[in-house]
C-alpha positions as CSV (number, residue, x, y, z in Angstrom):
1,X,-34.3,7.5,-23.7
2,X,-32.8,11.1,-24.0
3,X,-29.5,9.9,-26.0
4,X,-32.0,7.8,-28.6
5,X,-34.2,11.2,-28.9
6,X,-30.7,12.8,-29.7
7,X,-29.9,10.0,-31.6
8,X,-33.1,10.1,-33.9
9,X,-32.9,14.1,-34.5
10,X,-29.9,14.2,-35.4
11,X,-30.7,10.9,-37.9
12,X,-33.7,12.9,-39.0
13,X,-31.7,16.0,-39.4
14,X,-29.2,14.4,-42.0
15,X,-32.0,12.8,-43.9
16,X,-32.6,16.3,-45.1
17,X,-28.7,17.0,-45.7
18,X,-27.9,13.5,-46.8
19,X,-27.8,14.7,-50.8
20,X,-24.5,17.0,-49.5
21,X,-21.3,15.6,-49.2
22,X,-20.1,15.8,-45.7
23,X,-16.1,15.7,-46.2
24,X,-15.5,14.5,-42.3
25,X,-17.5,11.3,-42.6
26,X,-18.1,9.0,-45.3
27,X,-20.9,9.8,-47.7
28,X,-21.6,6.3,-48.1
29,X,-22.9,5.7,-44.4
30,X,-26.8,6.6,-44.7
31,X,-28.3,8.0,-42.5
32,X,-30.2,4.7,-41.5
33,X,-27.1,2.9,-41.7
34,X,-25.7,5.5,-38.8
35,X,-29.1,4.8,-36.5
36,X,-28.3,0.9,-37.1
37,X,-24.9,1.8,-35.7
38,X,-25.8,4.0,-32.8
39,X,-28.5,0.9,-32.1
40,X,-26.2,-1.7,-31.8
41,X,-24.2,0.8,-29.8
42,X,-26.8,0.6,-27.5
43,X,-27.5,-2.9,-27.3
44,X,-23.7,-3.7,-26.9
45,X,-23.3,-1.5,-24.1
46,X,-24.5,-4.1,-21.6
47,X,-21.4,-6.6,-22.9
48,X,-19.2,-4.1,-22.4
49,X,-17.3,-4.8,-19.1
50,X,-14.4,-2.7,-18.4
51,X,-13.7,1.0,-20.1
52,X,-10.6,-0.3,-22.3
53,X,-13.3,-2.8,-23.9
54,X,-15.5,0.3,-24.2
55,X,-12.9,2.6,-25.5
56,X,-11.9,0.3,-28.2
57,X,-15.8,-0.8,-29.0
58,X,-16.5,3.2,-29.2
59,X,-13.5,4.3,-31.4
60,X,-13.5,1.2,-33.7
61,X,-16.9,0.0,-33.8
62,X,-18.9,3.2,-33.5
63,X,-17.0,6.4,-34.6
64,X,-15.2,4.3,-37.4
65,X,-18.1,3.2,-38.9
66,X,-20.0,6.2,-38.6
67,X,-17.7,7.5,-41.3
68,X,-14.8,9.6,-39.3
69,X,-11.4,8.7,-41.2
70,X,-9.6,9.9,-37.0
71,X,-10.4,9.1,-33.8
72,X,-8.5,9.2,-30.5
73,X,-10.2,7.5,-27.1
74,X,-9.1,9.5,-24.1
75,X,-9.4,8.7,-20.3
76,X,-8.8,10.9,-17.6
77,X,-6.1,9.6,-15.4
78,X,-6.8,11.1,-11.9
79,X,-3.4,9.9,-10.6
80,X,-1.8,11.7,-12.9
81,X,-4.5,14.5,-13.7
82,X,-3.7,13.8,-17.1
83,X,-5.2,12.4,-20.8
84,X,-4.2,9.1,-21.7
85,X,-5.1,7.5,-25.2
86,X,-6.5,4.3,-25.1
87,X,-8.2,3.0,-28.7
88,X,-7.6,5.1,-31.8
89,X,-8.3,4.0,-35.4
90,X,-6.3,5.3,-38.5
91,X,-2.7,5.9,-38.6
92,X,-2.8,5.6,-34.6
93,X,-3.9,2.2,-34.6
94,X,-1.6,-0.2,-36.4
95,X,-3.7,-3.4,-35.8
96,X,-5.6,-5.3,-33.3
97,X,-5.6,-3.2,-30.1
98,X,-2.5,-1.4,-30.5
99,X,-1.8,2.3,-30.3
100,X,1.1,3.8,-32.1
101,X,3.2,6.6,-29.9
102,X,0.4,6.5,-26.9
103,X,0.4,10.4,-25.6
104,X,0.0,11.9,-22.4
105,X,-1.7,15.4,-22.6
106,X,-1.7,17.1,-19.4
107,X,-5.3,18.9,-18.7
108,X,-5.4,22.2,-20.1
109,X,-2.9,21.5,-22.5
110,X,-3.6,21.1,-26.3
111,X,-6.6,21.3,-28.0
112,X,-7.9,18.2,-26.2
113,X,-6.9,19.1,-22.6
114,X,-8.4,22.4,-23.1
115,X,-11.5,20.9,-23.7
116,X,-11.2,18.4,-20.9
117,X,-10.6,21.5,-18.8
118,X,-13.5,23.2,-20.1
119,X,-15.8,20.6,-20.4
120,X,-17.0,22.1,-23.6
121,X,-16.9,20.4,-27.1
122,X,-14.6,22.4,-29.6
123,X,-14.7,22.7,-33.3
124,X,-11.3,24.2,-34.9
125,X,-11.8,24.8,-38.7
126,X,-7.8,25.4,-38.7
127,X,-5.2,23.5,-36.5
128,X,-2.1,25.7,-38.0
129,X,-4.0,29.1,-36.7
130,X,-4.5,27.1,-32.6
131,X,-1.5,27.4,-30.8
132,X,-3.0,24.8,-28.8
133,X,-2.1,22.0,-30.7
134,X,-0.1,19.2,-30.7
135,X,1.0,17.4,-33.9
136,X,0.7,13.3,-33.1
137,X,1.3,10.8,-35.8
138,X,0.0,12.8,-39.2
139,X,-0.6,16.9,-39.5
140,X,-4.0,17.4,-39.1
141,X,-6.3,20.5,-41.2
142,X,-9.0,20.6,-39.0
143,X,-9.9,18.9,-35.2
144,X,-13.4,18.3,-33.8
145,X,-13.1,17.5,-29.7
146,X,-16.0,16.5,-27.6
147,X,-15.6,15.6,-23.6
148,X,-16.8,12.3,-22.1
149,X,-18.6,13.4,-18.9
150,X,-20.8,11.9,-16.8
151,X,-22.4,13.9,-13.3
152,X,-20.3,16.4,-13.6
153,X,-17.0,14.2,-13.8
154,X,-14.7,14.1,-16.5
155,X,-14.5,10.5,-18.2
156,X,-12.5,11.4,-21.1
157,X,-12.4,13.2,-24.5
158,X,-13.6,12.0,-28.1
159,X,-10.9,13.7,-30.6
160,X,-11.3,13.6,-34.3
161,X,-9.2,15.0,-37.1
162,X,-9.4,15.6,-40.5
163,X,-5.9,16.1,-43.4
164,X,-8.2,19.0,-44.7
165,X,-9.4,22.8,-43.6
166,X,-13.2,23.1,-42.2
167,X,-14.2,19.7,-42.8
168,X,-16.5,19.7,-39.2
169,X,-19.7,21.0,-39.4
170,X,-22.2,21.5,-36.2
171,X,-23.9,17.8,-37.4
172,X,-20.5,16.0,-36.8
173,X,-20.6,18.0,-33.3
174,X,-24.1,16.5,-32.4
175,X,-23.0,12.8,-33.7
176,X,-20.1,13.0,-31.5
177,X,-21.5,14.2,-28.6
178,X,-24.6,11.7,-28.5
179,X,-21.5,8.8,-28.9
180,X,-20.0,10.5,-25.5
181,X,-23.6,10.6,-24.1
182,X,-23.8,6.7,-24.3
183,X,-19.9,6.2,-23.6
184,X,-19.8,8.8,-20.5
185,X,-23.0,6.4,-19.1
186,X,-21.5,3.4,-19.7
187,X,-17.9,4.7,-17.6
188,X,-19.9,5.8,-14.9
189,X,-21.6,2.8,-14.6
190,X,-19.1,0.5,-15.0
191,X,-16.9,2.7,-12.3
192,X,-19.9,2.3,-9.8
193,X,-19.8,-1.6,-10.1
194,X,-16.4,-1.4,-9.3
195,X,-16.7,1.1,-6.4
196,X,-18.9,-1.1,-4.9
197,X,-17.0,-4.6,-5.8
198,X,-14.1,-2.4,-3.9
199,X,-16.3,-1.8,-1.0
200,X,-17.2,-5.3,-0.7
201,X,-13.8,-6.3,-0.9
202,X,-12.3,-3.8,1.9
203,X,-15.5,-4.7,4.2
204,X,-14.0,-8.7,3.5
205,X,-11.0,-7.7,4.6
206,X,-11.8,-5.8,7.4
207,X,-14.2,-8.4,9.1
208,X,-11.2,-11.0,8.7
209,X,-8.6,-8.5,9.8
210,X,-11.5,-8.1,12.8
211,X,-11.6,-11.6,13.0
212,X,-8.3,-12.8,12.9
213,X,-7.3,-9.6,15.7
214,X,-10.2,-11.3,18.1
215,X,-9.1,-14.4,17.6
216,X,-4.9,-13.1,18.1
217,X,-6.3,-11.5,21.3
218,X,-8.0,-14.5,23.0
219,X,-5.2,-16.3,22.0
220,X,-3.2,-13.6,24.1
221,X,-4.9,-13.2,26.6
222,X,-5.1,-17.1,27.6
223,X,-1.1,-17.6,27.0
224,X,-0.8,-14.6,29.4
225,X,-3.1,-16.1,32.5
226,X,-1.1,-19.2,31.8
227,X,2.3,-17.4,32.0
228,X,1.2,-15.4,35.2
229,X,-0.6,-18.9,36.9
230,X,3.2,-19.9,37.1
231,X,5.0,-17.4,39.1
232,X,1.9,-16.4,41.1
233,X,1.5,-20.2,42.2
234,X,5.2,-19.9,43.2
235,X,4.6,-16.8,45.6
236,X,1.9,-18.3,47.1
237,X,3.0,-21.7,47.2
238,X,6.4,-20.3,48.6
239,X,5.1,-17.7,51.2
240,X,2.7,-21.0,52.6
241,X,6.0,-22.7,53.3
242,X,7.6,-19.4,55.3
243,X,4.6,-19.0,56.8
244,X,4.8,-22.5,58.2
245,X,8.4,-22.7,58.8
246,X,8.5,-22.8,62.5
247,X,6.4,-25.7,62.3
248,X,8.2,-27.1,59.2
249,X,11.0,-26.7,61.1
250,X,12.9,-25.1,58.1
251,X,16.5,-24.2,58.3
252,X,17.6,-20.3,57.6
253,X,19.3,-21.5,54.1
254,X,15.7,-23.1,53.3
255,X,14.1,-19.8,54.1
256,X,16.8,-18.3,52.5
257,X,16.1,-20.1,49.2
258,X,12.0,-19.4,49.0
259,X,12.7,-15.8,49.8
260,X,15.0,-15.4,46.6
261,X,12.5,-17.5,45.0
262,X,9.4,-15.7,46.0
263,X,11.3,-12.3,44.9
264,X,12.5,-14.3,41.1
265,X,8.4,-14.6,41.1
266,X,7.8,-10.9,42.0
267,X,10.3,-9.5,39.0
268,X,8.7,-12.1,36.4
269,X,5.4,-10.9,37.6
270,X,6.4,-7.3,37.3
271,X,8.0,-8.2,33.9
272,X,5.0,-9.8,32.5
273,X,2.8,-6.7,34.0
274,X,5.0,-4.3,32.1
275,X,5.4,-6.3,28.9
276,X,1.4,-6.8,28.7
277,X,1.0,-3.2,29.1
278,X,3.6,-2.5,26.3
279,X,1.5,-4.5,24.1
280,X,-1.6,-3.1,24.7
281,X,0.2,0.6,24.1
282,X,1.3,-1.2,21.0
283,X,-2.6,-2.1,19.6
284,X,-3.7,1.1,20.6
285,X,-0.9,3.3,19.6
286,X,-1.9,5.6,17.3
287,X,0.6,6.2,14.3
288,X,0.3,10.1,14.6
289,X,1.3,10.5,18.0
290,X,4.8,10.5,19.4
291,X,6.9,10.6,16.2
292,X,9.7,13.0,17.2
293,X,13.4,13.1,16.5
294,X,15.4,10.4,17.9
295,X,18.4,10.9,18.2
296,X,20.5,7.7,16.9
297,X,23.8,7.3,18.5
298,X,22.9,8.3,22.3
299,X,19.6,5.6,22.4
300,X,22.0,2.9,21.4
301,X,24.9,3.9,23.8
302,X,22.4,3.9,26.5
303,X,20.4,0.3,25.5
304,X,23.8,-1.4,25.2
305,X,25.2,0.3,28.8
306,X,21.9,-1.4,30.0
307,X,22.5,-4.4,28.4
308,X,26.1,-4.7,29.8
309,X,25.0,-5.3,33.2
310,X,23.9,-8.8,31.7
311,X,26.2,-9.6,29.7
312,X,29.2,-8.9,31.8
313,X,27.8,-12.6,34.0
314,X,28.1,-14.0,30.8
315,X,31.5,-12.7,29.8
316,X,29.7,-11.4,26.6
317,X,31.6,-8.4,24.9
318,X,29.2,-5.7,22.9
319,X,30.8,-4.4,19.9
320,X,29.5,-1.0,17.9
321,X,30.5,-0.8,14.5
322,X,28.8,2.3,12.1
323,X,28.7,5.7,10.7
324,X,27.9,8.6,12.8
325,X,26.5,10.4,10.2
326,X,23.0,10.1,10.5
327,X,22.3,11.8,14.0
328,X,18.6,11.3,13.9
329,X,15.5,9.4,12.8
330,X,11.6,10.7,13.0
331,X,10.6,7.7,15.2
332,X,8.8,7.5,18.7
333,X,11.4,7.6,21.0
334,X,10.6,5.4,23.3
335,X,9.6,2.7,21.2
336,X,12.8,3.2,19.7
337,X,14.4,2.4,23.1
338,X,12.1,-0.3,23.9
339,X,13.0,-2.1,20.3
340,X,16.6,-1.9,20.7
341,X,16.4,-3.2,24.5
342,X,14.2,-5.9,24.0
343,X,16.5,-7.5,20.7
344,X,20.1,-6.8,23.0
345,X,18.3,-8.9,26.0
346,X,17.4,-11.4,23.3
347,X,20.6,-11.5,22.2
348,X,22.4,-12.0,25.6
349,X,20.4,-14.1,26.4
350,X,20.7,-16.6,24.0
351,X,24.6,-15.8,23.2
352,X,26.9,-18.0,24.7
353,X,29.7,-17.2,27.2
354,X,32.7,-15.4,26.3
355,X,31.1,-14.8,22.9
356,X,30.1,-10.9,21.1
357,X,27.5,-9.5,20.4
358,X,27.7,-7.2,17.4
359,X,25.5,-3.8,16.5
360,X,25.9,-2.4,13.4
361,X,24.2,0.5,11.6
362,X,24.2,1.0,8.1
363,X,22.1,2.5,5.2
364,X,21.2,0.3,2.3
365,X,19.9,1.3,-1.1
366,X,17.7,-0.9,-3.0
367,X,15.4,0.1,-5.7
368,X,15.9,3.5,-5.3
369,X,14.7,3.4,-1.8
370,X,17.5,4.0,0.9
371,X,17.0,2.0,4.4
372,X,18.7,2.6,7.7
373,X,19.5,-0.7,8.9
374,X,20.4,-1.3,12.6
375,X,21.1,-4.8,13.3
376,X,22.0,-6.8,16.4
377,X,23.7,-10.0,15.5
378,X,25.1,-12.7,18.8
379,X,26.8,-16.1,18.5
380,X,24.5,-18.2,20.0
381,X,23.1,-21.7,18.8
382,X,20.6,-20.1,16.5
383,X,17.4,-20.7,15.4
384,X,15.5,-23.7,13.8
385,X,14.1,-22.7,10.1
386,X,10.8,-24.1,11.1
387,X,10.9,-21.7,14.0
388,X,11.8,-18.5,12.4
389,X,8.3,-18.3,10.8
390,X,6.8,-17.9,14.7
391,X,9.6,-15.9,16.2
392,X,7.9,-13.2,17.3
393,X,4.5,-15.3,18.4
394,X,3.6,-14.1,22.3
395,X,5.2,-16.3,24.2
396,X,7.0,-18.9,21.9
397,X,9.9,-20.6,22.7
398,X,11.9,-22.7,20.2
399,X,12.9,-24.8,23.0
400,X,10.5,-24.6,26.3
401,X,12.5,-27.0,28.4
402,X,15.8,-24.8,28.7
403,X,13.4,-22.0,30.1
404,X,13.5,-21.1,33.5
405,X,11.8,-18.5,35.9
406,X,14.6,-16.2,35.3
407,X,13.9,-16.0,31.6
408,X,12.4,-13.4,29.5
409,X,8.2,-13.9,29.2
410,X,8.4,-14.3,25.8
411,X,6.9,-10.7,25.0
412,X,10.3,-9.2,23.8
413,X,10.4,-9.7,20.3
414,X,6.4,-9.4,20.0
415,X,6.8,-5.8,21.5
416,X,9.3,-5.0,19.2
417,X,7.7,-6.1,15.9
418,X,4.7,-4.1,16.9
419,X,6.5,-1.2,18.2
420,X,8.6,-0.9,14.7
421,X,5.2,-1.4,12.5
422,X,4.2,1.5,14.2
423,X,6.9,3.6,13.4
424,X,6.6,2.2,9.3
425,X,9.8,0.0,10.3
426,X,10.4,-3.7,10.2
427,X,12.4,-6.2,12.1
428,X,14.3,-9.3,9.9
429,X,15.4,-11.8,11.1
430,X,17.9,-14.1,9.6
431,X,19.7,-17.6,11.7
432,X,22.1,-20.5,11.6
433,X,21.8,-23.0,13.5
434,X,25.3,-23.5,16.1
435,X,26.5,-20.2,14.9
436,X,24.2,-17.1,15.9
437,X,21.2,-14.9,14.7
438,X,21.0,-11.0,13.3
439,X,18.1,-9.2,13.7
440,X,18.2,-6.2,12.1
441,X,15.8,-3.0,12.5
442,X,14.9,-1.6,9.0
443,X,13.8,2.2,8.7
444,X,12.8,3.8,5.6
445,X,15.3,6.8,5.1
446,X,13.0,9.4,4.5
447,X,12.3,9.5,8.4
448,X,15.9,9.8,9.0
449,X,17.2,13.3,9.1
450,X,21.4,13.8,9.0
């Protein structure tokens, strides 16, 4: 209701001045013809659905007709605390919606960013006395500038010029400004639905991410009690039988054999404790803490020393292969550890004998982005396509049948994707079938440090 009261003073206004020739704007718009314009204005508003609709509705539709041989649309781009033009008419605006040489004014530069900064319309009788201003497309003579805001936040600017000297006039001022009344309610209105379309969208996303977490954790939690029933039904199934051997009349290599079997049980237990525990560090770690320097070169040499123990029953040979140039990464250290362990046990284990396993370090470029790229390759019998996609799944195994209680749970490479997401890292993993796998560890470069 204000902007129309606006609207029809300033309508009222020109009535009275409509006999002078107002060189900024047409004298053949009316004064009724510019209420009929600022009406339809009004009326269109509501069909208006995003601000480049609105920008090109205000500048073509509404300032052009209203008589202004210039106008410039410009929104205020947060990301880059900047003006950018969007709809223009005249010289600037070829045909259609297209903008000829579409500036960026920074705020507080030129005439217009001044006034975005200021958040107070401008009237400059003179552009060659400003020092402010910025030639575009044609030399201007004269500039009006009003600012698009709505509760106290800038939308935009309105900018108008004229090829001759002191052609705006306070009317022109109040004309312009009533058009960035109704365009400034229009942006913030239209930025509200989409706020809250945002909201709704994010709250979506977060229930299914809620969702889909509940449903990964009951999953979890009933592989887990299944992988536990197994060993703990061998201890007690086990100690029964030493408990009864007088009576069963068992020979010492029979108690012999339970015992080793009962204490296989204990370290898959103890396994399956620790490994459950490391996931649970892993879903509530929280990405702040523990991100120190790691130092690169003595993590791996102590992982693979580790590692050797196993691999020396199999005849496997561990080979390093890299630059030392990097020294050190900002990653948690002992998630680094844990990462590199649990993908060298993986590999071991399912290299063959008298094969090599191979760990590599190396930094990639791609895109402009440099990664650091530790990867862990064996020459084992590979991985199924269909089975890469559920690699890392708690507890999967490509082929349960070869498993026995000496295995890995099945927690290893589920530990170590989580552990890398954590640290902004990711683990790839690439296979071919009777040949080997590579994963590799990927961390973005800005966490390394040489």
């Amino acid at each position: 209701m204000k902007i129309l009261q606006q609207a029809s003073a300033w309508i009222n206004f020109r009535k009275r001045r409509f006999s002078q020739n107002m060189p900024g704007a047409s004298p053949t718009v009316s004064p009724q013809e510019h209420l009929e314009i600022l009406n339809r204005f009004s009326l269109a508003l509501g069909a208006l659905d995003t601000e480049e609709d609105l920008a090109w509705y205000v500048a073509q539709e509404v300032v052009g007709r209203l008589g202004f041989v210039d106008c410039v649309y410009y929104l205020y781009s947060a990301d880059e605390n900047c003006l950018v033009q969007r709809a223009a008419i005249a010289s600037k605006n070829p045909r259609g919606h297209e903008i000829t040489n579409p500036l960026h004014i920074p705020m507080g530069q030129g005439i217009t960013g001044s006034v975005a900064s200021s958040f107070r319309p401008e009237i400059i009788a003179d552009v060659t006395q400003d020092t402010r201003y910025i030639t575009d497309i044609t030399p201007a003579g004269s500039e009006i500038c009003v600012p698009i805001v709505q509760n106290d936040k800038l939308i935009g600017v309105l900018d108008c010029e004229h090829i001759e000297k002191a052609v705006f006039t306070k009317e022109h001022l109040n004309l312009l400004t009533t058009v960035a009344s109704f365009a400034g309610t229009k942006a913030a209105e239209r930025r509200g639905v989409n706020k809250v379309a945002d909201l709704r969208v994010q709250r979506n996303k977060a229930l299914m991410e809620k969702q889909l977490a509940n449903e990964s954790q009951a999953a979890f939690f009933s592989a887990v009690s299944h992988e536990f029933r197994t060993p703990l039904n061998a201890v007690i199934g086990l100690s029964d039988c030493l408990a009864k051997a007088e009576d069963e009349a068992l020979t010492p290599a029979q108690i012999g054999a339970f015992s080793t079997h009962i204490h296989d049980a204990g370290e898959q237990l103890e396994t399956l404790v620790n490994n459950a525990l490391d996931i649970a560090a892993a879903h509530a770690h929280d990405p702040k803490a523990n991100t120190e320097l790691t130092e690169i070169t003595p993590s791996l040499e102590k992982c693979i020393e580790q590692a050797q123990t196993q691999a020396l029953q199999k005849k496997i040979t561990i080979q390093t292969q890299g630059s030392r140039l990097l020294k050190s990464i900002l990653f948690d250290p002992t998630h680094f550890k844990k990462i590199i362990q649990n993908l060298l046990d993986n590999a071991v284990k399912f290299s063959t004998d008298n094969s090599v396993i191979r760990v590599k370090t190396k930094v990639n470029t791609h895109h402009e982005k440099s990664i650091l790229t530790i990867s862990i390759s064996d020459e084992g019998k590979g991985i199924a396509p269909d089975a890469l996609n559920h690699i890392f799944d708690p507890f999967f195994a490509e082929d349960a049948g070869a498993r026995s209680p000496n295995d890995n749970t099945g927690l290893g490479l589920t530990i170590a994707k989580q552990f890398a997401k954590h640290n902004n890292a990711s683990i790839k993993v690439t296979s071919i079938l009777g040949k080997g796998s590579v994963f590799s560890l990927n961390i973005p470069l800005q966490q390394a440090l040489t």
